[in-house]
C-alpha positions as CSV (number, residue, x, y, z in Angstrom):
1,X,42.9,32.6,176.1
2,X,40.6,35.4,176.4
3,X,41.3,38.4,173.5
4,X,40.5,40.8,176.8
5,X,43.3,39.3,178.8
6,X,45.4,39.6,176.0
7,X,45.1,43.2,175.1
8,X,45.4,44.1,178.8
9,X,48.4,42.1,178.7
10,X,49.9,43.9,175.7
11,X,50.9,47.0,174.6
12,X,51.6,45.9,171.1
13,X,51.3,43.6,168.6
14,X,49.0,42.8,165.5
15,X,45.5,41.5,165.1
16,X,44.8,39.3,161.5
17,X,41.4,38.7,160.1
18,X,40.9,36.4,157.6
19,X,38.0,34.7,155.4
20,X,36.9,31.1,155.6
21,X,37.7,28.9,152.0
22,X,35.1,27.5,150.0
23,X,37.8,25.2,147.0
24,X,40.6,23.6,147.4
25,X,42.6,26.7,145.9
26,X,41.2,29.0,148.1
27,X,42.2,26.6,151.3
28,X,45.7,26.4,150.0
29,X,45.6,29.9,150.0
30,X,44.5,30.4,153.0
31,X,47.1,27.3,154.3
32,X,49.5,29.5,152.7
33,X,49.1,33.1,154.4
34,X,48.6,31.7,158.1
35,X,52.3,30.2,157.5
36,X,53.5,33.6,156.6
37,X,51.6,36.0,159.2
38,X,52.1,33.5,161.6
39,X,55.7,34.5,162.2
40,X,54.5,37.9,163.4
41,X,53.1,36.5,166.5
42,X,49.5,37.9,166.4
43,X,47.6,38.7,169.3
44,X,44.5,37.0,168.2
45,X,42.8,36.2,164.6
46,X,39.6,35.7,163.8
47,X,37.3,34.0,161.0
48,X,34.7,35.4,158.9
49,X,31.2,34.7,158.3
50,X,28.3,35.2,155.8
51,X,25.3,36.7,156.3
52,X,22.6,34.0,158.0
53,X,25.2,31.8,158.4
54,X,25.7,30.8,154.7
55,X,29.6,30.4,155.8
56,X,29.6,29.0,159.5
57,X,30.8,25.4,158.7
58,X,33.6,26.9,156.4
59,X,34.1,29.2,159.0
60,X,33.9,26.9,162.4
61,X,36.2,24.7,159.9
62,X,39.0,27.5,159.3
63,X,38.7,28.3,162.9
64,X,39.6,25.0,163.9
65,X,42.8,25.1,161.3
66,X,43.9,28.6,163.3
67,X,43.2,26.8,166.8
68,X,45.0,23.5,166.1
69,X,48.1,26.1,165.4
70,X,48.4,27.2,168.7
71,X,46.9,30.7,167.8
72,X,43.9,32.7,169.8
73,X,40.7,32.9,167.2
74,X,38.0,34.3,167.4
75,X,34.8,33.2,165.0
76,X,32.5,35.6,163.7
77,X,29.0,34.8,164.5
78,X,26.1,36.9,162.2
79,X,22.8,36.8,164.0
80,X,20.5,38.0,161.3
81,X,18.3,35.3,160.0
82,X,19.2,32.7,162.6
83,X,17.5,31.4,164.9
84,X,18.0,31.7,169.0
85,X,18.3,27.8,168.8
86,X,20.7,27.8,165.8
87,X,22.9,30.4,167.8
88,X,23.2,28.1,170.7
89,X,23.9,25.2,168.8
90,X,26.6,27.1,167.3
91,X,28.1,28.5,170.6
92,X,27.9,25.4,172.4
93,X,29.8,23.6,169.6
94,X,32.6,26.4,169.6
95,X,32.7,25.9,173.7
96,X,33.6,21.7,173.2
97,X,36.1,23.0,171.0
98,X,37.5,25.3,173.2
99,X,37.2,28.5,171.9
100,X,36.5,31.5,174.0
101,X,36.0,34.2,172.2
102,X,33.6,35.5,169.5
103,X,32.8,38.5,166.9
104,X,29.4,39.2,167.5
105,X,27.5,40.7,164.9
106,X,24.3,41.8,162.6
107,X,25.2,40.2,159.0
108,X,24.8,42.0,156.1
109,X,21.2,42.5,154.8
110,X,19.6,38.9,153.4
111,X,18.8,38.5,149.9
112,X,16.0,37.9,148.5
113,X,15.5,34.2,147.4
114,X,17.9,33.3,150.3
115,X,15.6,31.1,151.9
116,X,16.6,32.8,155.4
117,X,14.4,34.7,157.3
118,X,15.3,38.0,158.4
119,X,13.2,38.7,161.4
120,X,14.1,35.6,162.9
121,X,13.0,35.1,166.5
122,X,13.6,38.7,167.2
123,X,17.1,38.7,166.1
124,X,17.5,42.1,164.1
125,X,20.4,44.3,165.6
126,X,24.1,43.1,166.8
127,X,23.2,43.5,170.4
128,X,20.5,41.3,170.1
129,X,23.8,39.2,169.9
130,X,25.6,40.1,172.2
131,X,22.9,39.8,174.9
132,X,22.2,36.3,174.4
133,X,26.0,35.4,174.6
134,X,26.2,37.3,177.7
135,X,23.5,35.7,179.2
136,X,24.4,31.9,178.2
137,X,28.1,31.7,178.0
138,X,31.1,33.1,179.3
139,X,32.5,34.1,176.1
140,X,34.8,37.0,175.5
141,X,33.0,39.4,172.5
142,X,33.9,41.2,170.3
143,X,31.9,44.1,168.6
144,X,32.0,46.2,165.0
145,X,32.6,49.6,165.6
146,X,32.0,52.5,163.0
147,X,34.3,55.7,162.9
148,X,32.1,57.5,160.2
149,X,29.3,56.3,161.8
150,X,27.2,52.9,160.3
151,X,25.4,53.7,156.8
152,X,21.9,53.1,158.2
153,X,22.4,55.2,160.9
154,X,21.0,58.7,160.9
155,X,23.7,60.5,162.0
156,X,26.3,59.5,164.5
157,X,25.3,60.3,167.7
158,X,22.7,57.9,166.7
159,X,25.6,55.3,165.8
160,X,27.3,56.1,169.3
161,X,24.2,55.3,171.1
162,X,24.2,51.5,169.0
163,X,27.6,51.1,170.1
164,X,27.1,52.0,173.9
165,X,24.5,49.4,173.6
166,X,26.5,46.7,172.3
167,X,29.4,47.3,175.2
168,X,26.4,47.5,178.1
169,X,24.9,44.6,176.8
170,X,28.5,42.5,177.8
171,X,31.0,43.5,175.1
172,X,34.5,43.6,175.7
173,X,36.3,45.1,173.0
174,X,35.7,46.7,170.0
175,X,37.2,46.5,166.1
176,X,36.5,49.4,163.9
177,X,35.3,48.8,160.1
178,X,37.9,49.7,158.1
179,X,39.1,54.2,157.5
180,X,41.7,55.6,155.4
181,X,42.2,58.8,156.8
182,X,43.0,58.0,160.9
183,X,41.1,61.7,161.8
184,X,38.2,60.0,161.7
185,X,39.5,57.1,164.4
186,X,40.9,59.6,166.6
187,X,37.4,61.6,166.8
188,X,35.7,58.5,166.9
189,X,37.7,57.7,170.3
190,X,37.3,61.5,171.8
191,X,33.3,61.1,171.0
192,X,33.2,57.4,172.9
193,X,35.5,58.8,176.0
194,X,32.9,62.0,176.2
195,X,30.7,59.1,176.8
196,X,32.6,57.2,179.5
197,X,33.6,54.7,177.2
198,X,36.5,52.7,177.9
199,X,36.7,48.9,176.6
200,X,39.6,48.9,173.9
201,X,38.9,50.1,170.5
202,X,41.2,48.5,167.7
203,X,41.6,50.0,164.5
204,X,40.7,47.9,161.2
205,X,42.9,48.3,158.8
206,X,42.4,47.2,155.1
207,X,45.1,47.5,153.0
208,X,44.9,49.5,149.9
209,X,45.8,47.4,146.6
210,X,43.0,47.4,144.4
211,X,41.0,51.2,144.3
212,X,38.0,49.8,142.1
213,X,37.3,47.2,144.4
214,X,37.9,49.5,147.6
215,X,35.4,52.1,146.1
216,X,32.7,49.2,145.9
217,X,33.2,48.3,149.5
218,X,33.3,52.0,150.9
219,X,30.4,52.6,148.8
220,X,28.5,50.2,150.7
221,X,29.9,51.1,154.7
222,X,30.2,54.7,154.5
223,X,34.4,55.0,154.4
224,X,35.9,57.7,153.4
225,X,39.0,57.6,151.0
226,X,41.4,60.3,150.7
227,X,40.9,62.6,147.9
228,X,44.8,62.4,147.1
229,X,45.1,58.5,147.1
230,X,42.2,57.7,145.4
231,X,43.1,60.3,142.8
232,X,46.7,58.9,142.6
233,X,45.5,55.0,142.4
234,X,42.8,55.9,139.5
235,X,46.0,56.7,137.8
236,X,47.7,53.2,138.1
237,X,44.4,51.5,137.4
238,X,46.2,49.9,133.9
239,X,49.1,48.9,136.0
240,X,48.2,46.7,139.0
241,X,51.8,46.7,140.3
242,X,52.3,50.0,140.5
243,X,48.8,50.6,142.0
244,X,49.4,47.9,144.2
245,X,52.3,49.4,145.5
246,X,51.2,52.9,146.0
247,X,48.5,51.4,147.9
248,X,50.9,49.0,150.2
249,X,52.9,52.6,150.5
250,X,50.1,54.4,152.0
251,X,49.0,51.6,154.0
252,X,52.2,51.9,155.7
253,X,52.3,55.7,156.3
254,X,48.6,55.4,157.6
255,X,49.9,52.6,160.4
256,X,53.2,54.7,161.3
257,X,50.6,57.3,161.5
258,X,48.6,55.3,164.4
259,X,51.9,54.6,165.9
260,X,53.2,57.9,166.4
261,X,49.7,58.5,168.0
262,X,50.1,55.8,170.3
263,X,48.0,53.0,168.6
264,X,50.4,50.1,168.7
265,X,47.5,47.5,168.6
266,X,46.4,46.8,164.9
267,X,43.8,44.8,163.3
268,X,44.1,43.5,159.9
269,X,42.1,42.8,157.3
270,X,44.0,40.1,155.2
271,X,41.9,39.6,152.3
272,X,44.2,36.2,152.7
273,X,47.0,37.8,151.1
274,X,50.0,37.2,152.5
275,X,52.6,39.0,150.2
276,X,50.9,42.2,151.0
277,X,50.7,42.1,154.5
278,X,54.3,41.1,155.0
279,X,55.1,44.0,153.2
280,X,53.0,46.3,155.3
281,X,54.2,44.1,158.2
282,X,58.1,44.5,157.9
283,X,57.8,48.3,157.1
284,X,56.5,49.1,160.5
285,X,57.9,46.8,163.3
């Protein structure tokens, strides 16, 4: 099914995202937290992918896994570095299997060394994306979104005007990169209504169990973290449980938070950890 039919069709319910395995361990693992989460009756999943590509057969694999359990996916599909060709191949393989919907976007920045080219065939920007699924398929997509605006973007009407792009060019919904402090979502939604805006925006949610490794990724993306939290996790950093669980605890208040407001759709970023999301998970239903 569609993930645009099914967000018109509900006014709640959770979103999991998840990340493709690449050992046996990390399969189990992953075996592991789609038996737990799958009691919670998501709305849709969806499946990572590397830059280039470096992960679509792990990831067109772990999509299957999700599929073959009666649950909506939707792969995520990078563009930068591949080919138009390569693109097709993969979106024509995904349509025998019977998937219909797909994350369409950029990748993260190639190494160097990678043996992928960039530049490929023109392919530089999400949209780029977005247009070509448009054009050849009838696949429901699925775009990154960026309250604090993207960190190669000037400034963030300059991000708003990416993201406009992305939902003329054919996309149907959008899934925020992950915040901490749900101010900047709700200005993020008032700037995209000024602009007559209206596909659904869900919020990403990461939850908060590990502030080292959470500084590293909203080093990279522009996120903001509280001043408060951060602070009170530094703390903890010699005891994992108790940082773990002041994290889990403001997780929570920060998805009440978008439920008082009205946001009963949320998308999760699992991290494949299943203990930690059922924790989140039975706090707020």
């Amino acid at each position: 099914m569609k993930i645009s039919e099914i967000l018109a069709n509900n006014e709640s319910g959770v979103c999991f995202e998840f990340f493709p395995p690449r050992t046996p361990k990390s399969q189990q693992r992953l075996m592991e937290t789609i038996q737990a989460l799958k009691k919670y009756n998501p709305l849709y999943t969806s499946m990572t992918c590397g830059a280039g590509g470096t992960t679509q057969d792990k990831t067109e694999e772990a999509a299957l896994l999700l599929k073959e359990r009666d649950l909506t996916v939707m792969p995520h599909l990078t563009c930068l570095g591949s080919s138009q060709q390569s693109l097709e191949d993969i979106l024509k393989n995904y349509q025998a299997k019977g998937i219909e919907n797909i994350m369409a976007l950029r990748g993260d920045p190639l190494k160097e060394g990678s043996g992928l080219n960039s530049q490929a065939e023109g392919f530089k920007h999400a949209v780029d994306l977005v247009r070509l699924i448009r054009q050849k398929t009838d696949f429901c997509i699925g775009v990154a979104v960026y309250p604090e605006g993207h960190i190669e973007s000037g400034f963030i009407e300059e991000d708003l005007t990416h993201t406009q792009e992305k939902i003329d060019a054919g996309a149907s919904f959008g899934v925020t990169q992950m915040f901490f402090d749900n101010a900047y979502y709700f200005q993020f939604l008032e700037r995209i209504k000024k602009r007559g805006i209206r596909i659904p925006i869900l919020p990403g949610i990461l939850p908060l169990t590990d502030i080292a490794k959470v500084k590293e990724f909203a080093a990279i993306c522009r996120t903001t973290i509280p001043k408060y939290i951060r602070e009170k996790m530094e703390k903890l950093e010699n005891n994992p449980q108790d940082m773990e669980k002041a994290g889990i605890d403001f997780t929570i208040q920060q998805c009440r938070s978008l439920k008082n407001n009205g946001f009963e759709k949320i998308h999760f970023f699992t991290l494949n950890k299943p203990k930690v999301l059922t924790a989140i998970l039975d706090a707020i239903k």
